[in-house]
C-alpha positions in Angstrom: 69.9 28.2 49.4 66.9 30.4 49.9 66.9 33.6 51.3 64.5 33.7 53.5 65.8 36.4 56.6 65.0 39.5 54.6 61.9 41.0 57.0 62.6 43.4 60.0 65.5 46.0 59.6 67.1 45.2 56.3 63.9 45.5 54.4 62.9 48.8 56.1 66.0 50.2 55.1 65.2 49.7 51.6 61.8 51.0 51.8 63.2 54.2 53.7 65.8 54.4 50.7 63.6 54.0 48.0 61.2 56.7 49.5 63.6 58.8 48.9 65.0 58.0 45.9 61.1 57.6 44.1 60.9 61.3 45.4 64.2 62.7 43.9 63.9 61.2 40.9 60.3 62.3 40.5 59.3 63.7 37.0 58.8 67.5 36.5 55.1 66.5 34.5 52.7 63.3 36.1 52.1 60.9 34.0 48.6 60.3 33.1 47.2 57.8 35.6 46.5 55.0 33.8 50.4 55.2 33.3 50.8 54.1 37.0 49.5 50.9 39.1 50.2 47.0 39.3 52.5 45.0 37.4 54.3 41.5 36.5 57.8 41.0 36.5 58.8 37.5 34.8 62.2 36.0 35.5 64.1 33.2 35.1 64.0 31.0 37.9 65.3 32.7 41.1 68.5 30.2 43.0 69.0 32.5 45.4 65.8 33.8 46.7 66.8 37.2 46.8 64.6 39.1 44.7 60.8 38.7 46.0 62.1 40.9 49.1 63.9 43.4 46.9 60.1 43.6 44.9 58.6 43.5 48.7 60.6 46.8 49.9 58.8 48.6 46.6 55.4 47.1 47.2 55.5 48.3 50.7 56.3 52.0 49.5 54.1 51.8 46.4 50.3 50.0 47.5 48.6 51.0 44.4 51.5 49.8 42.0 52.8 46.1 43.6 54.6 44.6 41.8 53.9 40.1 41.3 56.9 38.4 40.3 56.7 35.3 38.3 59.0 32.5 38.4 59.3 30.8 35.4 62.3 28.0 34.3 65.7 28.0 35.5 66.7 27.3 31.7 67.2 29.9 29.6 65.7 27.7 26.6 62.9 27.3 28.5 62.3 31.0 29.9 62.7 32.5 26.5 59.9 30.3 25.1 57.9 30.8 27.7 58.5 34.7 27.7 57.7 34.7 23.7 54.8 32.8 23.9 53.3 35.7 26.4 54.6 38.6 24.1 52.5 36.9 21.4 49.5 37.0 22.8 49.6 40.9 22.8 47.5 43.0 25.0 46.2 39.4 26.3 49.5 38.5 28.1 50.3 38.6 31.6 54.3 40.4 31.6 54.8 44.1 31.7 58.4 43.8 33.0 60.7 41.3 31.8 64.1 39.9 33.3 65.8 38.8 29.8 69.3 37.4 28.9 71.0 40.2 27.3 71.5 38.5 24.3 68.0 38.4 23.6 67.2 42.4 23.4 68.4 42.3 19.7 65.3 39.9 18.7 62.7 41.3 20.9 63.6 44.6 19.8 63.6 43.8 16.3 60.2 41.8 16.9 58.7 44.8 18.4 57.6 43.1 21.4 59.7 45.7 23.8 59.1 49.1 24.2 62.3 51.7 23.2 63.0 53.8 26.8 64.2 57.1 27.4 68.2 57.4 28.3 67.5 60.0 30.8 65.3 58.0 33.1 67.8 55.8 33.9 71.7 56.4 35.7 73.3 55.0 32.0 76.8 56.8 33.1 77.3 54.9 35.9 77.4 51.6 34.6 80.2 49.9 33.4 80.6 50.6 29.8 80.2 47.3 28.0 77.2 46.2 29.5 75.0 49.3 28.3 75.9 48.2 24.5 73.9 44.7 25.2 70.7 47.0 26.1 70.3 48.7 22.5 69.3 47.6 19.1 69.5 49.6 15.9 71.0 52.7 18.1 68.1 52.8 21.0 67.9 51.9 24.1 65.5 48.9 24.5 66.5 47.3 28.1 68.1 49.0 30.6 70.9 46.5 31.9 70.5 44.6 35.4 73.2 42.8 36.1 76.3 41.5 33.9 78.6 38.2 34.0 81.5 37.1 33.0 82.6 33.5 32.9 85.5 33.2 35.4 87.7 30.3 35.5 88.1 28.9 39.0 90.6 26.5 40.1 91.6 24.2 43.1 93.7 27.2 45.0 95.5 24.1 47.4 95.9 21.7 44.3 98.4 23.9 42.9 99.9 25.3 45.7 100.9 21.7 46.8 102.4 21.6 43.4 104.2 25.0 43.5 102.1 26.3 40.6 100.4 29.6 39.7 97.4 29.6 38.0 97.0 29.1 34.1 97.6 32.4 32.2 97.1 30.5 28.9 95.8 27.4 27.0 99.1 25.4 26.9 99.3 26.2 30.9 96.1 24.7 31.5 96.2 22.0 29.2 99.3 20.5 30.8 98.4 21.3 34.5 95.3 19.3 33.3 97.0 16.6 31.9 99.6 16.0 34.4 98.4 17.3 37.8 94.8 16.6 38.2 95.0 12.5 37.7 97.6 12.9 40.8 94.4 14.2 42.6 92.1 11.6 41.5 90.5 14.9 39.5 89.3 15.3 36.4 91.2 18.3 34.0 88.8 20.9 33.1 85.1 21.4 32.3 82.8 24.1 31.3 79.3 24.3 30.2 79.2 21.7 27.5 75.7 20.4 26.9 73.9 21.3 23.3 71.8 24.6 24.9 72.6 28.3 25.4 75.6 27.5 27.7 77.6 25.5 24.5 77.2 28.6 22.8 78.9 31.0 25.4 81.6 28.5 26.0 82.4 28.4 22.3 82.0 32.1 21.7 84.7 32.7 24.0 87.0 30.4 22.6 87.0 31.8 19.8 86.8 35.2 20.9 89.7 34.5 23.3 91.4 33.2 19.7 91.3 36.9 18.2 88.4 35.7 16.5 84.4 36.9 16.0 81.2 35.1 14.9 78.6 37.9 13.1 79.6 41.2 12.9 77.0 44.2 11.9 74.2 43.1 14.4 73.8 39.5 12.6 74.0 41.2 9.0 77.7 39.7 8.5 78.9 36.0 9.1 82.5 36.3 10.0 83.2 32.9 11.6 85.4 31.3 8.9 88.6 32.5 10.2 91.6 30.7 11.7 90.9 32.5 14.9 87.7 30.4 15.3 88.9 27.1 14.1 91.9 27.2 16.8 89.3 28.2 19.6 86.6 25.0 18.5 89.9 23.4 18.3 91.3 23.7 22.1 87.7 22.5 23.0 87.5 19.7 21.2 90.8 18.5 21.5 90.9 18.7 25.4 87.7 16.0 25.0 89.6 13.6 22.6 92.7 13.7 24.3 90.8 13.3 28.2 91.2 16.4 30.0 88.0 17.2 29.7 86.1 14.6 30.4 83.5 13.6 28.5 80.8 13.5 31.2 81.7 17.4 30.8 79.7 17.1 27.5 76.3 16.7 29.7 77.0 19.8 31.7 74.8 22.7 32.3 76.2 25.7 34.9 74.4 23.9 37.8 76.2 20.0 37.0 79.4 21.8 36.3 78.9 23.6 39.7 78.6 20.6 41.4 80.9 18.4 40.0 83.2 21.2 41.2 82.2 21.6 44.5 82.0 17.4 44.7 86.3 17.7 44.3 86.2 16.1 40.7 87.3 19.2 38.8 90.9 20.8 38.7 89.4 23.8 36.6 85.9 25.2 35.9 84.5 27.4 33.8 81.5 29.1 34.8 79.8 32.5 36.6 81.2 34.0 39.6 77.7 32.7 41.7 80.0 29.3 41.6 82.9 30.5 43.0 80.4 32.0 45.6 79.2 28.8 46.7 82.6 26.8 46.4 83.9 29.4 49.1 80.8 29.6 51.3 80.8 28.9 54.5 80.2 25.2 54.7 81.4 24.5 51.4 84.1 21.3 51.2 86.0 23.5 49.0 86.0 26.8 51.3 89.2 28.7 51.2 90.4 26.1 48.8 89.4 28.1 45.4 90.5 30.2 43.2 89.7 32.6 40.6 91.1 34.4 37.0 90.5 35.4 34.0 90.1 33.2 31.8 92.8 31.6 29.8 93.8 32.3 26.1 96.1 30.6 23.2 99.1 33.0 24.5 97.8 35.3 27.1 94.4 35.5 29.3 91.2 35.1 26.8 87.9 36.9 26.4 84.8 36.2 28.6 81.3 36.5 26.4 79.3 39.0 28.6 76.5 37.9 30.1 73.8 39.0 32.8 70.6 40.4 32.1 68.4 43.4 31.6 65.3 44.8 31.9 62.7 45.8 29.4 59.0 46.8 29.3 56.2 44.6 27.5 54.9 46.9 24.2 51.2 46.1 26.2 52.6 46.6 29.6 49.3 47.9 31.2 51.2 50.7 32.7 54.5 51.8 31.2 55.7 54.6 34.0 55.4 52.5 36.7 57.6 50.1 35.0 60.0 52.6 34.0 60.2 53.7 37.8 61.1 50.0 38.3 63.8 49.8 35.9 65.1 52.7 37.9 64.7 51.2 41.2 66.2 48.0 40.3 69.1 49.6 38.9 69.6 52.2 42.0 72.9 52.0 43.9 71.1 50.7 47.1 69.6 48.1 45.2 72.5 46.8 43.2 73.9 46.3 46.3 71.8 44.1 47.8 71.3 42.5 44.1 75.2 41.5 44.9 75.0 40.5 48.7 72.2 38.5 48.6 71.8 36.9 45.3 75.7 36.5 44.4 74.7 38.5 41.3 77.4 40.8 39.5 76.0 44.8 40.2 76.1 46.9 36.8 76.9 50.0 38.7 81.0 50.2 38.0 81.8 51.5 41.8 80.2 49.2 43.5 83.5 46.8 42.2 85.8 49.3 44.4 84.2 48.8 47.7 87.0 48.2 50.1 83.6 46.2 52.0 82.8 44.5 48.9 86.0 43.2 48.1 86.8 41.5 51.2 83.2 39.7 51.1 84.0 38.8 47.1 87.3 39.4 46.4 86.8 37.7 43.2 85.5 41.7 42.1 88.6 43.3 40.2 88.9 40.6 38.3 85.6 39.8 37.1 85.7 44.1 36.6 88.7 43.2 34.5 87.1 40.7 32.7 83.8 42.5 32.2 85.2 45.5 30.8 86.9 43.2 28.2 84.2 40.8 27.9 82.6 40.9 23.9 78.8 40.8 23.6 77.4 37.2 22.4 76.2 37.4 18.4 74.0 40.3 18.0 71.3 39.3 15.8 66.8 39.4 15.8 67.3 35.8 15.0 69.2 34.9 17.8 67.3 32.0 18.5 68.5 29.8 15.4 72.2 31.7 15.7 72.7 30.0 18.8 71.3 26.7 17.7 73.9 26.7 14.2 76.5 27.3 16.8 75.5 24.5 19.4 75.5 21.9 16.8 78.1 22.5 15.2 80.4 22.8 18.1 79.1 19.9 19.8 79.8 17.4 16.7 83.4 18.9 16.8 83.6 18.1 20.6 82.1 14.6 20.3 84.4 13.9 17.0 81.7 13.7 14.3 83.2 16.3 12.5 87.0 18.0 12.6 87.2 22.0 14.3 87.2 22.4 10.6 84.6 21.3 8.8 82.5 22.5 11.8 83.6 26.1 11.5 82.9 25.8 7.6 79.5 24.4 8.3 78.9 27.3 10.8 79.7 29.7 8.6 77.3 28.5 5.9 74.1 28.1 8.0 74.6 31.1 9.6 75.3 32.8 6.3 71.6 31.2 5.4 69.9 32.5 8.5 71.3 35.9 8.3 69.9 35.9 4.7 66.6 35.3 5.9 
């Protein structure tokens, strides 16, 4: 649902704020003025509507530096391209500011296609800790982190109270509630993000990093994925599809079909970003005050989420580098972050904003998902994530389908990746 009431008060409350932050924060030498005027921010596709009026309140305070936003696919696949295509094209393309998956700043750092920023122009100490490690490369900074994720799973909160049961702490918990319990309910067991494309690969990363396990280790310079940590977590996923409890329409799901087939009532358990359990419990929602939310399960206690989110970095030909640095630090102000949370569902990166007595009432999913940040693990760091991700998708996805055992998909991980991190 758009967000479309932003004009009048609320919007002149930012301006009014960012006045005065633009003013503290001001620099003790002006940058040269070619430094300073108009610029492009391109995201991924925007669900919520919230962030052209967040952009409006700066372009209202700033005339001679507005700020275009530009919209481009909701899928990642898709936005990346898109965004690398435009990088290519050097002092010919059209994005100073760019709103990238954070497990992309490794390979458009390495491709020099993003500028290195200075720590001190930007409140680093305030975030929580993990999410700052997906902004550097090679020991700099690179991106200056937006917001973060964690993958959450959520559960029908009256299913199991009808039943007398507490939410799955582990895989054997969920894998028998799914079994037994959700055909009672006419529901399917559990589902994630299953389809061959960027969400595969989160899923499986966090099976196997739930599993005590890891994929590449030295930003992409060591294949470590041939363990028995990472066969039992490719394991648990393709066994819940050959024995039914995940269903295999679950193998055609990106976050928005999972989403829906959640808030439809045909999932027990999902798998996916807090912005679901947002909409399962909003007002109007079939499901409203009927979900739940935890950490994620694990063999033998709660798993490991993959962090996710996004961050910001600047375009190596952005036309005018100190006005996108002061937009880095807007977007990243408390005041911002805020509203970055209360109108677009999005997880803030500033760590108090997750003990707001306010904020917790409105999304008292927010200690956990703090919880579950702070031991979330980074997605493979590597400057070719691109094909890293792709070894992983198929491989995975023939061990879900039953072409090949957990196994002989791990082995045959652990040798392309091995061959790409060669390269």
């Amino acid at each position: 649902m758009r967000w479309i009431h932003a004009a009048g008060r609320g919007l002149l409350v930012l301006v009014v704020i960012l006045t005065g932050y633009v003013a503290s924060g001001a620099r003790a030498e002006e940058p040269a003025a070619g430094d300073r005027g108009p610029l492009t921010l391109a995201t991924a596709g925007d669900l919520t509507g919230y962030l052209g009026p967040l952009l409006a309140g700066w372009n209202r305070a700033h005339p001679d530096e507005k700020v275009t936003l530009v919209e481009l696919p909701d899928s990642a696949d898709e936005t990346r391209a898109q965004m690398i295509t435009d990088l290519r094209g050097g002092d010919r393309g059209r994005f100073d500011v760019l709103n990238i998956d954070v497990a992309w700043t490794s390979e458009f750092a390495a491709a020099g296609w993003i500028r290195p920023l200075e720590h001190d122009r930007f409140p680093l100490g305030s975030f929580l800790p993990p999410v700052v490690d997906t902004a550097t490369y090679d020991r700099r900074l690179y991106a200056v982190p937006y917001v973060t994720n964690a993958g959450l799973l959520l559960y029908r909160k009256d299913v199991l109270a009808r039943e007398g049961l507490p939410p799955p702490r582990t895989w054997t918990e969920l894998e028998r509630v799914a079994k037994t319990v959700a055909p009672k309910y006419g529901l399917d067991g559990y589902a994630g993000q299953f389809l061959p494309y960027e969400g595969l690969t989160v899923n499986a990363a966090e099976a196997v990093y739930s599993a005590g396990g890891t994929i590449l280790g030295d930003e992409g310079e060591r294949v470590t994925v041939n363990s028995n940590a990472a066969r039992e977590g490719i394991g648990f996923l393709a066994r819940g599809v050959r024995e039914g409890w995940i269903p295999r329409r679950a193998l055609t799901y990106k976050e928005e079909e999972s989403k829906q087939a959640f808030l439809d009532g045909r999932l027990l358990f999902l798998r996916n970003w807090p912005y679901a359990y947002a909409a399962a419990s909003a007002a109007g929602s079939p499901l409203a005050g009927k979900v739940g939310a935890v950490s994620l399960p694990g063999p033998d206690r709660p798993g490991a989420s993959v962090l996710g989110g996004s961050n910001l970095a600047v375009s190596t030909h952005a036309r005018h580098p100190d006005t996108a640095a002061r937009l880095l630090a807007y977007l990243t102000s408390e005041p911002v972050q805020r509203q970055v949370l209360t109108h677009g569902a999005l997880p803030p990166v500033r760590a108090h904003l997750y003990d707001d007595p306010a904020l917790v009432r409105r999304f008292p999913y927010l200690p956990i998902l703090r919880e579950s940040v702070l031991t979330a693990a980074p997605r493979p760091k590597s400057p070719r994530y691109d094909q890293v991700s792709l070894a992983v998708q198929a491989a995975v996805q023939d061990a879900m389908t039953g072409r090949e055992t957990p196994g002989g998909a791990v082995r045959r991980m652990a040798r392309e990746l091995a061959i790409i991190s060669s390269r």
